[in-house]
Backbone of each chain as nested JSON, in Angstrom:
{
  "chains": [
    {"id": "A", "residues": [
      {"number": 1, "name": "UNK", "atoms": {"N": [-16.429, -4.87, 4.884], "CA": [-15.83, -3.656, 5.417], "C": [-16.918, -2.796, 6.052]}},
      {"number": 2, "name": "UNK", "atoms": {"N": [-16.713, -2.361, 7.31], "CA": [-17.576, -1.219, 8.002], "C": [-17.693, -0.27, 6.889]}},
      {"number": 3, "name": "UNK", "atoms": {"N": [-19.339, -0.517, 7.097], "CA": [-20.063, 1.176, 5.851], "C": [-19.382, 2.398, 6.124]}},
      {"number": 4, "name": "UNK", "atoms": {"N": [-19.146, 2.515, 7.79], "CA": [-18.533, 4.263, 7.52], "C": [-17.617, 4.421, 6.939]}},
      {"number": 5, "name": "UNK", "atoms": {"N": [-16.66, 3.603, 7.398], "CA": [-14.989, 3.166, 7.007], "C": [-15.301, 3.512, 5.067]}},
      {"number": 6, "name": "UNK", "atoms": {"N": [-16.169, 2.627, 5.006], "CA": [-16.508, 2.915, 2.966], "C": [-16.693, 3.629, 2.263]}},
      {"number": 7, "name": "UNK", "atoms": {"N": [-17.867, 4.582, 2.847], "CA": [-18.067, 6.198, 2.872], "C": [-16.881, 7.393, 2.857]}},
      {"number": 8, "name": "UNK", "atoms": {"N": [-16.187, 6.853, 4.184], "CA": [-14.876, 7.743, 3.848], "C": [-13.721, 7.439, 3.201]}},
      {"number": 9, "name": "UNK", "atoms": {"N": [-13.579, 6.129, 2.708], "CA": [-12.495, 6.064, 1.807], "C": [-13.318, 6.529, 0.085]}},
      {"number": 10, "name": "UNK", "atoms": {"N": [-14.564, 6.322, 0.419], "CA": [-15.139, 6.805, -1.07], "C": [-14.999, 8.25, -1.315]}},
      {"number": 11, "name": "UNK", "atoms": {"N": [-14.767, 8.688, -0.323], "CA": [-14.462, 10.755, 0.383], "C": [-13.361, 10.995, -0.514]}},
      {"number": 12, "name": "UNK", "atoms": {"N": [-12.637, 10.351, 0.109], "CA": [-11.297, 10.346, 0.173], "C": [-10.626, 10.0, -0.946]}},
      {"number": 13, "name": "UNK", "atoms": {"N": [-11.179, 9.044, -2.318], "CA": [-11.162, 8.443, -3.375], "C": [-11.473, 10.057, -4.461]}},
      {"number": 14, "name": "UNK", "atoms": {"N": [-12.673, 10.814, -3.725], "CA": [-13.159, 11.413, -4.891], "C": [-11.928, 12.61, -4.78]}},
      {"number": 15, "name": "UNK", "atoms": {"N": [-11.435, 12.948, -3.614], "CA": [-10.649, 14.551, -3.141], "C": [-9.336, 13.961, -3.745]}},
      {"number": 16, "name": "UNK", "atoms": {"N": [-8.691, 13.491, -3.463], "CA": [-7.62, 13.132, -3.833], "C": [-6.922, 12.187, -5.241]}},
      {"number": 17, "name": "UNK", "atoms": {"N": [-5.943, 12.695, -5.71], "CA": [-5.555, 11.997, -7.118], "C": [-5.399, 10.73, -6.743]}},
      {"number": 18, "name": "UNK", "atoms": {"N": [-5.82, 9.595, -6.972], "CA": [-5.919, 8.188, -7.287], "C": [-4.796, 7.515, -7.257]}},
      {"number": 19, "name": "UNK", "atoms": {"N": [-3.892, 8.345, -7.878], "CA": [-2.27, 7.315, -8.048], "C": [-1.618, 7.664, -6.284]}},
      {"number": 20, "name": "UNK", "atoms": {"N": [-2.344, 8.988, -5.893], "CA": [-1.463, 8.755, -4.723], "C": [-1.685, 8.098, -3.529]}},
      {"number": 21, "name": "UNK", "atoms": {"N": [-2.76, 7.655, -3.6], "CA": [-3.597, 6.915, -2.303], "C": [-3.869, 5.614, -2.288]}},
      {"number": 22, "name": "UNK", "atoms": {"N": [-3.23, 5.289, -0.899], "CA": [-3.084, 3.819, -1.111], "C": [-3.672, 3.304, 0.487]}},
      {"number": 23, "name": "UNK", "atoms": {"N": [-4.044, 2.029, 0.27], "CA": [-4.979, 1.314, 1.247], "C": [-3.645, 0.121, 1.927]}},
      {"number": 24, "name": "UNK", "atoms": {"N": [-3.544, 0.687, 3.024], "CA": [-2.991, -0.942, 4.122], "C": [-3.957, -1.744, 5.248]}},
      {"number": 25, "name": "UNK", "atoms": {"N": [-4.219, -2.703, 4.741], "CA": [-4.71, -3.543, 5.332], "C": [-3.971, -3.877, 6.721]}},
      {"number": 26, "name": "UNK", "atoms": {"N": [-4.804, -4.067, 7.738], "CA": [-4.633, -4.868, 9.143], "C": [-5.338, -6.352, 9.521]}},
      {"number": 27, "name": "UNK", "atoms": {"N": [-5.88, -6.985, 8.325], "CA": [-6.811, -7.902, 8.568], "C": [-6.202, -9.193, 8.908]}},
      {"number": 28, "name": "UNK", "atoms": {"N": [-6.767, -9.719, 10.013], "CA": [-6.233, -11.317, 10.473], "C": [-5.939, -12.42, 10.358]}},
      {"number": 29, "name": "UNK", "atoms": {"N": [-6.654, -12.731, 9.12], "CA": [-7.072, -13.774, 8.282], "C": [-7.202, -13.719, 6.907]}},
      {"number": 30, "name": "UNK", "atoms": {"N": [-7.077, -14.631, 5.949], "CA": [-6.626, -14.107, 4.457], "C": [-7.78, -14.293, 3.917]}},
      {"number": 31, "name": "UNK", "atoms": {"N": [-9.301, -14.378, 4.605], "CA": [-10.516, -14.431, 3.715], "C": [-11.052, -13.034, 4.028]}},
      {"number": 32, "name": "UNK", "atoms": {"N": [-10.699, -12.77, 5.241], "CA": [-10.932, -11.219, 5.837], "C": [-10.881, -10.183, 4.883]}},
      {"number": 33, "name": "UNK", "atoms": {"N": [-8.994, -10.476, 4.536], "CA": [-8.055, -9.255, 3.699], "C": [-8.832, -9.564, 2.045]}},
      {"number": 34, "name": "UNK", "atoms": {"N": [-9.026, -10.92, 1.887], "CA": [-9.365, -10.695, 0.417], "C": [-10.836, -9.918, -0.098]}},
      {"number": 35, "name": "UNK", "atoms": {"N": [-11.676, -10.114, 1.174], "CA": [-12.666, -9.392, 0.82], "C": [-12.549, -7.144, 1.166]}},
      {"number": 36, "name": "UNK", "atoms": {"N": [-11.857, -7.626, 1.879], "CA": [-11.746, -5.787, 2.046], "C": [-10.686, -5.626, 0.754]}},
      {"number": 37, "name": "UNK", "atoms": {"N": [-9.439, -6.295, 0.373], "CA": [-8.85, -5.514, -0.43], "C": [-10.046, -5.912, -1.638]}},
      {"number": 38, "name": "UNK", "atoms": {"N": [-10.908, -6.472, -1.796], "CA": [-11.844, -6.658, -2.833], "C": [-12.843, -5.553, -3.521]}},
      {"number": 39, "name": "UNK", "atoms": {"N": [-13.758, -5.247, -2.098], "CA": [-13.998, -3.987, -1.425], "C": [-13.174, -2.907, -2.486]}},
      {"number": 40, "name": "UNK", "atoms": {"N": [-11.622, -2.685, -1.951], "CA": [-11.272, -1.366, -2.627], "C": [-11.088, -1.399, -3.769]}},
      {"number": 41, "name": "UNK", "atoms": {"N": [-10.537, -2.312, -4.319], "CA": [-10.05, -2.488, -5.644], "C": [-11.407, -2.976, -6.787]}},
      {"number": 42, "name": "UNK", "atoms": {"N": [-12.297, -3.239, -6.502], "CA": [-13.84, -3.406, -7.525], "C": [-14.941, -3.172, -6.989]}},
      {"number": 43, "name": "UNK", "atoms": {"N": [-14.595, -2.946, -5.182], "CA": [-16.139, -2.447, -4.831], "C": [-17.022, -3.469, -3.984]}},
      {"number": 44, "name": "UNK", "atoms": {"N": [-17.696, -3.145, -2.825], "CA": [-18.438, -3.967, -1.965], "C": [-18.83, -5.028, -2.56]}},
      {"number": 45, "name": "UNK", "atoms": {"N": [-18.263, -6.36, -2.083], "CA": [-19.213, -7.439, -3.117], "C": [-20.767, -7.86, -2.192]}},
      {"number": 46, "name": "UNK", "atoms": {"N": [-20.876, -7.506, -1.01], "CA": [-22.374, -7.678, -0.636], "C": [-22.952, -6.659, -1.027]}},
      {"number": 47, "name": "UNK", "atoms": {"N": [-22.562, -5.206, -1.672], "CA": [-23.511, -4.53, -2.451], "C": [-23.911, -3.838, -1.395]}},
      {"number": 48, "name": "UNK", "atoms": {"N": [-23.573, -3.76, 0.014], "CA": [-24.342, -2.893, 0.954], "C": [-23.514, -1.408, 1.095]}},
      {"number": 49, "name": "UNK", "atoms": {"N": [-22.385, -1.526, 0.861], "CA": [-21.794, 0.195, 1.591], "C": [-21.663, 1.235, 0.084]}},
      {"number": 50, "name": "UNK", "atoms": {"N": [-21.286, 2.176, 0.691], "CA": [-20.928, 3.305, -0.359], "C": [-20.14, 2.487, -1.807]}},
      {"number": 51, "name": "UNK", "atoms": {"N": [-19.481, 1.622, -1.368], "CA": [-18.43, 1.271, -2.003], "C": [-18.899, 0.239, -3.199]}},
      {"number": 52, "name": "UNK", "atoms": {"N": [-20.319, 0.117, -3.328], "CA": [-21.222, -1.069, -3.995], "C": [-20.36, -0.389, -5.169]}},
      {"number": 53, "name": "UNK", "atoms": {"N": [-20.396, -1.257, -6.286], "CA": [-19.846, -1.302, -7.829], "C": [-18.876, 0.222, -7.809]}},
      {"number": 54, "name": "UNK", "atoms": {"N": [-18.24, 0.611, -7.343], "CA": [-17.238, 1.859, -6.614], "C": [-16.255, 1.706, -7.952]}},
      {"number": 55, "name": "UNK", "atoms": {"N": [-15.408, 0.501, -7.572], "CA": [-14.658, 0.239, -8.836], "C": [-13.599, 0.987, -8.593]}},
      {"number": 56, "name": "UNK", "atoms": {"N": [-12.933, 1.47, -7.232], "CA": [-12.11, 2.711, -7.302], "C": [-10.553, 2.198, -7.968]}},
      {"number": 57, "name": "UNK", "atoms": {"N": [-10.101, 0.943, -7.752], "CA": [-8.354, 0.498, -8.524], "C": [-7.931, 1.1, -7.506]}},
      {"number": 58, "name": "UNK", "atoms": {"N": [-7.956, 1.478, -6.311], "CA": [-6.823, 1.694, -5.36], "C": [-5.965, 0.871, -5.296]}},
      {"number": 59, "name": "UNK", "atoms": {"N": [-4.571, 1.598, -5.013], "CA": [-3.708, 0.104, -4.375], "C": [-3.823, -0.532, -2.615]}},
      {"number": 60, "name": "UNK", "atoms": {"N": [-3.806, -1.041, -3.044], "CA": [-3.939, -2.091, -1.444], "C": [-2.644, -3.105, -1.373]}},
      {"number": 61, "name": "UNK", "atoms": {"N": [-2.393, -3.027, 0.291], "CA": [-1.616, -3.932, 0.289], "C": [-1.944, -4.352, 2.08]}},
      {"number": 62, "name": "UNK", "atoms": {"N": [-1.297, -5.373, 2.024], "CA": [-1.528, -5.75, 3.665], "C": [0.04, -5.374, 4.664]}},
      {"number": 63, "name": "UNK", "atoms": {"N": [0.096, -5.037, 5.949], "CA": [1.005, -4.3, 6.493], "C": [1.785, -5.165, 6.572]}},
      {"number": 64, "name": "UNK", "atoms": {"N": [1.915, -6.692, 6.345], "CA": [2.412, -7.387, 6.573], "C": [3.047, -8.314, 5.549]}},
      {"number": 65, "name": "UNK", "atoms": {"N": [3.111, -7.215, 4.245], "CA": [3.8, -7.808, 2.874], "C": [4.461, -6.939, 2.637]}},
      {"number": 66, "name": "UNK", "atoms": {"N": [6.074, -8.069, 2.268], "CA": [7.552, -7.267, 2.411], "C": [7.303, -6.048, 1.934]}},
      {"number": 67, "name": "UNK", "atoms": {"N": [6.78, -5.688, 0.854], "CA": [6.541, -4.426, 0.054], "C": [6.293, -3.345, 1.227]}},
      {"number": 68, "name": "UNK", "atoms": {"N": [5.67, -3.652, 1.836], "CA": [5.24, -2.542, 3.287], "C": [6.873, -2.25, 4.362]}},
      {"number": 69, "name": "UNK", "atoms": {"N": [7.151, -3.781, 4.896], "CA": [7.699, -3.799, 6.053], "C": [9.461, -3.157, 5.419]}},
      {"number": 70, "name": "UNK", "atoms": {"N": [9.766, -3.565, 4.671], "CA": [10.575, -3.399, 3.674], "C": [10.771, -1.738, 4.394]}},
      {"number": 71, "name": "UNK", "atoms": {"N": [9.662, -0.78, 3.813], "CA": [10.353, 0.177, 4.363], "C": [9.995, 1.087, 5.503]}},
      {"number": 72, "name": "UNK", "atoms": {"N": [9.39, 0.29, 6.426], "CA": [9.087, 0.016, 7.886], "C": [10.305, 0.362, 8.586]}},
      {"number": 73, "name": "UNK", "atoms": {"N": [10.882, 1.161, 9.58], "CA": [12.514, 1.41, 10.289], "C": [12.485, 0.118, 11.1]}},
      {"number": 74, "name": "UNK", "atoms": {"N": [13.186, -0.663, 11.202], "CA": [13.164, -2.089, 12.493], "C": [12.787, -1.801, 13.704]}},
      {"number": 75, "name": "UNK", "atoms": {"N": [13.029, -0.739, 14.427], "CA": [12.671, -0.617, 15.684], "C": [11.235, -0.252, 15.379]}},
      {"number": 76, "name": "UNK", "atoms": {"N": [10.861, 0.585, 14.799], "CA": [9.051, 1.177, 14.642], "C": [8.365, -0.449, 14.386]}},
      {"number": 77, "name": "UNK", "atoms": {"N": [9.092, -1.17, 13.72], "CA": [8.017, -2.431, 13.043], "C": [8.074, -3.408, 14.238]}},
      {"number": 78, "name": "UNK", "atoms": {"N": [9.349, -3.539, 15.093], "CA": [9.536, -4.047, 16.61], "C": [8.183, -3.622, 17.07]}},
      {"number": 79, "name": "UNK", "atoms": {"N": [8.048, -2.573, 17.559], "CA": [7.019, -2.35, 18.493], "C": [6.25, -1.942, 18.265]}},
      {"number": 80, "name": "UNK", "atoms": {"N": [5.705, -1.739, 16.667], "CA": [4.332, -1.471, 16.119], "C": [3.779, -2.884, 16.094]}},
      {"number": 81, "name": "UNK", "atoms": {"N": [4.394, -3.686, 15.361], "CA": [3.43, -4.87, 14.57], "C": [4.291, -5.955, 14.708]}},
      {"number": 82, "name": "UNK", "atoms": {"N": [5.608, -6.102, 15.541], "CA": [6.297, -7.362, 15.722], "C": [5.631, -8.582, 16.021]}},
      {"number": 83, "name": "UNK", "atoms": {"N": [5.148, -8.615, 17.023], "CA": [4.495, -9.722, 18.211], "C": [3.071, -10.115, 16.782]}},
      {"number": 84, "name": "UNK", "atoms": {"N": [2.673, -9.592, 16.071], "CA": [1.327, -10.128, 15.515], "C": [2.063, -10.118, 14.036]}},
      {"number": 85, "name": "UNK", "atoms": {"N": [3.397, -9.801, 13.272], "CA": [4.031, -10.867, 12.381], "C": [4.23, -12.262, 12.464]}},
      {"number": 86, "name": "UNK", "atoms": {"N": [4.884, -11.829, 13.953], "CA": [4.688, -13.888, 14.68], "C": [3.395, -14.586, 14.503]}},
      {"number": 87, "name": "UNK", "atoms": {"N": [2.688, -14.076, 14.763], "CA": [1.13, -14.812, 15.256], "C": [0.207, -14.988, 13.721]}},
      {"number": 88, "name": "UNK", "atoms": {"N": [0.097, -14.016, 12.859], "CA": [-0.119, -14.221, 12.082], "C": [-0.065, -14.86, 10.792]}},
      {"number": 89, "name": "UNK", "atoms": {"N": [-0.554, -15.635, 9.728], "CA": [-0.028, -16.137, 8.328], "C": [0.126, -15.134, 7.246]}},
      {"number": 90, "name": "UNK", "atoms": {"N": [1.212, -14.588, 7.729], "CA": [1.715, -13.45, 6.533], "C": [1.561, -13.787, 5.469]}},
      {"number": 91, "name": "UNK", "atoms": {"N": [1.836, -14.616, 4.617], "CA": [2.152, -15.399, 3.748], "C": [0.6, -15.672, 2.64]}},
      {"number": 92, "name": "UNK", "atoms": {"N": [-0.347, -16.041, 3.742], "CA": [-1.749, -16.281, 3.459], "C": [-2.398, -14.648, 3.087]}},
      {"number": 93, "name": "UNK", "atoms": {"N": [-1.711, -13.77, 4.195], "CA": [-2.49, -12.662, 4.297], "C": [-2.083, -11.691, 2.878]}},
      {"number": 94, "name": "UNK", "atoms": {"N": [-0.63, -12.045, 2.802], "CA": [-0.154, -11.291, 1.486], "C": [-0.635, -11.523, 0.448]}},
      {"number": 95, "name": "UNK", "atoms": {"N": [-0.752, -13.278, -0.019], "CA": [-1.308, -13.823, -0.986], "C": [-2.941, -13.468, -1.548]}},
      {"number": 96, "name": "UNK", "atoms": {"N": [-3.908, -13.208, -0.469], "CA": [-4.698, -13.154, -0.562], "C": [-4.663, -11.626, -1.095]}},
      {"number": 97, "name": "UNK", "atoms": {"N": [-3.767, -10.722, -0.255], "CA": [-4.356, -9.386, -1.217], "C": [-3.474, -8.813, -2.067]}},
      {"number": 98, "name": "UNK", "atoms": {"N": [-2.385, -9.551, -2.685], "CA": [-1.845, -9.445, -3.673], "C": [-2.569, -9.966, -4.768]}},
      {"number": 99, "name": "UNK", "atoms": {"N": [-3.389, -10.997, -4.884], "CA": [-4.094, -11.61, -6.083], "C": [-5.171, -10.604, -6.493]}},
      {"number": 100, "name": "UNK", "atoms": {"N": [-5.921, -9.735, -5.324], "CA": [-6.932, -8.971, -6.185], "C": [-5.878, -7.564, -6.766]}},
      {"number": 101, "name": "UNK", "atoms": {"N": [-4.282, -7.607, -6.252], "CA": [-4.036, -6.962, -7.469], "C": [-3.696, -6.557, -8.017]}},
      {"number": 102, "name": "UNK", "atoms": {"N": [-3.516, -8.446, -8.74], "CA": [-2.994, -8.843, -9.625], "C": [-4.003, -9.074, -10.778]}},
      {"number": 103, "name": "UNK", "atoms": {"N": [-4.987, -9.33, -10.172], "CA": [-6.686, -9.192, -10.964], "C": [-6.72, -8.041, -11.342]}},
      {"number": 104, "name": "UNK", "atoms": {"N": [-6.744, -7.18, -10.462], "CA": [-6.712, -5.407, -10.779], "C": [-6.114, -5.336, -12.656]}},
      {"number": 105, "name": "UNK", "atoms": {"N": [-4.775, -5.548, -12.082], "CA": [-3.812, -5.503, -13.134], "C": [-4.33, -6.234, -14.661]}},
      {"number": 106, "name": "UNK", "atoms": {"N": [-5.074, -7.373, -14.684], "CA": [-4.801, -7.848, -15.748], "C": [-6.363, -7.539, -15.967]}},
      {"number": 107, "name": "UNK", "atoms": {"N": [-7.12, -6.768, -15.196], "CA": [-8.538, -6.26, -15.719], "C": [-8.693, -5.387, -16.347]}},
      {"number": 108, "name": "UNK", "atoms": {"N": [-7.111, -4.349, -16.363], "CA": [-6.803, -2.977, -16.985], "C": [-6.399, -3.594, -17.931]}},
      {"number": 109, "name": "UNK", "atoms": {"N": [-6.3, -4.631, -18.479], "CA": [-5.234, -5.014, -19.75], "C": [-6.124, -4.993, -21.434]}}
    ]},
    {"id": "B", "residues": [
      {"number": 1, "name": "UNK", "atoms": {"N": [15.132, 1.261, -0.364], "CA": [14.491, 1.819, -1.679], "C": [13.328, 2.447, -0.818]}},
      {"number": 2, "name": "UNK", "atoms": {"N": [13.051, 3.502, -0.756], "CA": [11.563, 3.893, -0.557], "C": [10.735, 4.586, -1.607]}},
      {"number": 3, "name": "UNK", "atoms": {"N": [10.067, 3.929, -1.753], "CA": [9.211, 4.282, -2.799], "C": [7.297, 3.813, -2.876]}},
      {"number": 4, "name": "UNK", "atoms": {"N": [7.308, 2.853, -2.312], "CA": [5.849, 2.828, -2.412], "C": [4.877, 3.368, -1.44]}},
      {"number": 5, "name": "UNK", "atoms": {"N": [5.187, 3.662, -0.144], "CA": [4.549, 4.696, 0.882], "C": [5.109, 6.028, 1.07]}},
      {"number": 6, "name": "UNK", "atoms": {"N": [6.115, 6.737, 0.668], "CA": [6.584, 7.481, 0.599], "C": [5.655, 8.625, -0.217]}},
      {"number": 7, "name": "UNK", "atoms": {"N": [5.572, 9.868, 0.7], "CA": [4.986, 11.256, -0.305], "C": [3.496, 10.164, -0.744]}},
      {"number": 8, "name": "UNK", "atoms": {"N": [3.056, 9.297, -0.305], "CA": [1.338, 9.051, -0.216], "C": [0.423, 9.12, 0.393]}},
      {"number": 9, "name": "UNK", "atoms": {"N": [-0.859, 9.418, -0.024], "CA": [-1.645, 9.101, 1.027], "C": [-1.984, 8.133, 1.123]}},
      {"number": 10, "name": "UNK", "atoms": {"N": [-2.288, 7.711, 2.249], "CA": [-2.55, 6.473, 2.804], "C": [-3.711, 5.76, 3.755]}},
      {"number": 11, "name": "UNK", "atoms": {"N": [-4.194, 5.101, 3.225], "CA": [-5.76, 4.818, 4.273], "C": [-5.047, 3.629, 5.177]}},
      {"number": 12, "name": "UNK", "atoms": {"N": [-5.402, 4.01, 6.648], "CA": [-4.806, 2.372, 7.793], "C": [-5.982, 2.185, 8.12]}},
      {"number": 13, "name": "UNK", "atoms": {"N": [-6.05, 0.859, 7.586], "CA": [-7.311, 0.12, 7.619], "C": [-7.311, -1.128, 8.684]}},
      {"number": 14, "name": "UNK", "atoms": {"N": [-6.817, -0.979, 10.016], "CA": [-6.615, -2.134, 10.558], "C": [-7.929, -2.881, 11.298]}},
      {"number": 15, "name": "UNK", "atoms": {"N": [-7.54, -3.731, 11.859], "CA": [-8.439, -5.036, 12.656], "C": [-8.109, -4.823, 14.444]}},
      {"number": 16, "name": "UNK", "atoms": {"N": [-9.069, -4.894, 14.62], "CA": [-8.618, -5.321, 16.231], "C": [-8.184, -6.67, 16.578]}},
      {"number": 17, "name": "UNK", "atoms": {"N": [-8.374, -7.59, 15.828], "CA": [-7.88, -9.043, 16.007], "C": [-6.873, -9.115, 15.135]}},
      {"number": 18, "name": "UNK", "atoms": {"N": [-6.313, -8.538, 14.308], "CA": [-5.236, -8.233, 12.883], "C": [-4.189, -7.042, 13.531]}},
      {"number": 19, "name": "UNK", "atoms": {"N": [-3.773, -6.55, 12.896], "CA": [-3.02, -5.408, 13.108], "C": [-3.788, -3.728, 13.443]}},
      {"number": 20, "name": "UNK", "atoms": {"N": [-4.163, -3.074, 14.487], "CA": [-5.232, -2.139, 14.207], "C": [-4.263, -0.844, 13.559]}},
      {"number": 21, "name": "UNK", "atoms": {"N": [-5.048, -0.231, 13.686], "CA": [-4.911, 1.3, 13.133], "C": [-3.753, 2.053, 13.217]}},
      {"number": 22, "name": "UNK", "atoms": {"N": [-3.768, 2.076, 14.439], "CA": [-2.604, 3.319, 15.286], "C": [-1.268, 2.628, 14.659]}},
      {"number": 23, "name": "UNK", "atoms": {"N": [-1.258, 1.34, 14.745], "CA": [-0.128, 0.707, 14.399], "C": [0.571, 0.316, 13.125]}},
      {"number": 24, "name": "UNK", "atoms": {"N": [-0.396, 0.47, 12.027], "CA": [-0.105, 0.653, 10.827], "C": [0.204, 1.757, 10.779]}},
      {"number": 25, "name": "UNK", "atoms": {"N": [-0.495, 2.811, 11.252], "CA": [-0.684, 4.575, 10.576], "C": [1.02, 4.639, 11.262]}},
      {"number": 26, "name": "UNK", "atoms": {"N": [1.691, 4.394, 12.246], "CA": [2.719, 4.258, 13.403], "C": [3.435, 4.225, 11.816]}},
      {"number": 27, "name": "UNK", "atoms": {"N": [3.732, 2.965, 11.569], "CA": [4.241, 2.073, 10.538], "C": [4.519, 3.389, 9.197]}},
      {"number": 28, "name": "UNK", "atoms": {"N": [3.307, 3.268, 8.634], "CA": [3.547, 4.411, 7.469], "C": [3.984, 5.525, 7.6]}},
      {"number": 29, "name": "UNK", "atoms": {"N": [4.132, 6.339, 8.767], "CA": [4.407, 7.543, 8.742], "C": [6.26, 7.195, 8.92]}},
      {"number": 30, "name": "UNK", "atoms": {"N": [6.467, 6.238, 9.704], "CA": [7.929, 6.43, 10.38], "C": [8.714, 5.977, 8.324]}},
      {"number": 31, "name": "UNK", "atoms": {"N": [8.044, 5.197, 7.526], "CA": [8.053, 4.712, 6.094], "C": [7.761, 6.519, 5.342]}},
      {"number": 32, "name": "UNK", "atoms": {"N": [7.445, 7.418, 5.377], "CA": [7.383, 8.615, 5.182], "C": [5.77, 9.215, 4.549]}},
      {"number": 33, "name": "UNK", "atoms": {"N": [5.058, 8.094, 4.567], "CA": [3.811, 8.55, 3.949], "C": [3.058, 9.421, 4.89]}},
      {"number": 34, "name": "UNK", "atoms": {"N": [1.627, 9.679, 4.583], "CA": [0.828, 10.695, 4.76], "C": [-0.392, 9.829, 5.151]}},
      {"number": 35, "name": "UNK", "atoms": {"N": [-1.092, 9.866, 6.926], "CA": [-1.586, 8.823, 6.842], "C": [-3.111, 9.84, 6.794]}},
      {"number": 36, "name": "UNK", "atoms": {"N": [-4.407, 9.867, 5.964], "CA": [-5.358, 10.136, 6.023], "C": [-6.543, 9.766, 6.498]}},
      {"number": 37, "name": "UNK", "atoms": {"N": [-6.668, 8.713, 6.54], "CA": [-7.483, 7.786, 7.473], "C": [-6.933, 6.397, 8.514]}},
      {"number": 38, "name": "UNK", "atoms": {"N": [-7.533, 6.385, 9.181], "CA": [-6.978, 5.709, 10.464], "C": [-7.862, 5.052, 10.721]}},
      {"number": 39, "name": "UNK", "atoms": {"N": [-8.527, 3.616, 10.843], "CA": [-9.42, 2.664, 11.57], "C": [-9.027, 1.916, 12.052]}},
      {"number": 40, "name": "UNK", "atoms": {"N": [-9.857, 1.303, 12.732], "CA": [-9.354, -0.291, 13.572], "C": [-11.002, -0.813, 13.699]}},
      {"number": 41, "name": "UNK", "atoms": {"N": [-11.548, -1.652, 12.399], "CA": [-12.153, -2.46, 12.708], "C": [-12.262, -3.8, 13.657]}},
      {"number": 42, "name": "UNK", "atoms": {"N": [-13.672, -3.848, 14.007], "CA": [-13.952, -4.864, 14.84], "C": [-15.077, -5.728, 14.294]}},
      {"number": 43, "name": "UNK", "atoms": {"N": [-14.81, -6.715, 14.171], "CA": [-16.221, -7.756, 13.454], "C": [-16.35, -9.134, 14.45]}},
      {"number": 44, "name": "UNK", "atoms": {"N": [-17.222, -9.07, 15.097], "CA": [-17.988, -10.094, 16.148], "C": [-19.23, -10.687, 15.217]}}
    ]}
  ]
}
């Protein structure tokens, strides 16, 4: 994840209550999404941005898992993000950042 | 059901080769959330 981008969600992590802030992913590829939703949910794993051992438990999700589109209006999701649901492996992209968290989840346990 | 973007804040964290920014943040707000940050990474 871009350092600035890390910096200000680490901003943004400290100002705001935790349960209400949530991370959507745009990433292309499901090794992409697993490392940024990785990133939010335990913290830079190359150890380089703000976000090193951060640990923040945000929720994350990718824009492109039902949970999102679900309550997306059809026409806004038409011509926001239609054409790159097609193109993309939703499926891969969801999976990938649903598991960190689902990790999340059973790390709080 | 709206309930999980709704009354949140929300970071749009998009890709320029993925879904970017404008178009998620598009996405969440018309969904009723609160969008606070807005990107569109690029990685070459």
């Amino acid at each position: 994840m871009d350092l600035g981008s890390q910096e200000k969600i680490k901003k943004l992590a400290d100002e705001h209550d935790r349960d209400k802030l949530l991370v959507v992913l745009g990433a292309p590829d499901a090794e992409a999404a697993e490392i940024a939703a990785e990133t939010i949910v335990f913290g830079d794993p190359t150890y380089a941005g703000a976000l090193a051992e951060a640990q923040l438990g945000l929720d994350v999700y990718h824009v492109l898992e039902d949970e999102i589109q679900s309550e997306v209006p059809d026409d806004v999701w038409e011509d926001q993000v239609g054409v790159m649901a097609d193109t993309l492996e939703a499926e891969d992209l969801a999976e990938a950042v649903r598991n960190m968290r689902t990790k999340e989840g059973n790390e709080e346990d | 059901m709206r309930e999980l973007l709704e009354g949140k804040k929300v970071v749009a964290l998009g890709e320029r080769d993925g879904v970017p920014g404008p178009a998620i943040e598009a996405c969440v707000e018309a969904a009723g959330g609160d969008v606070v940050l807005s990107a569109t990474e690029c990685f070459v």
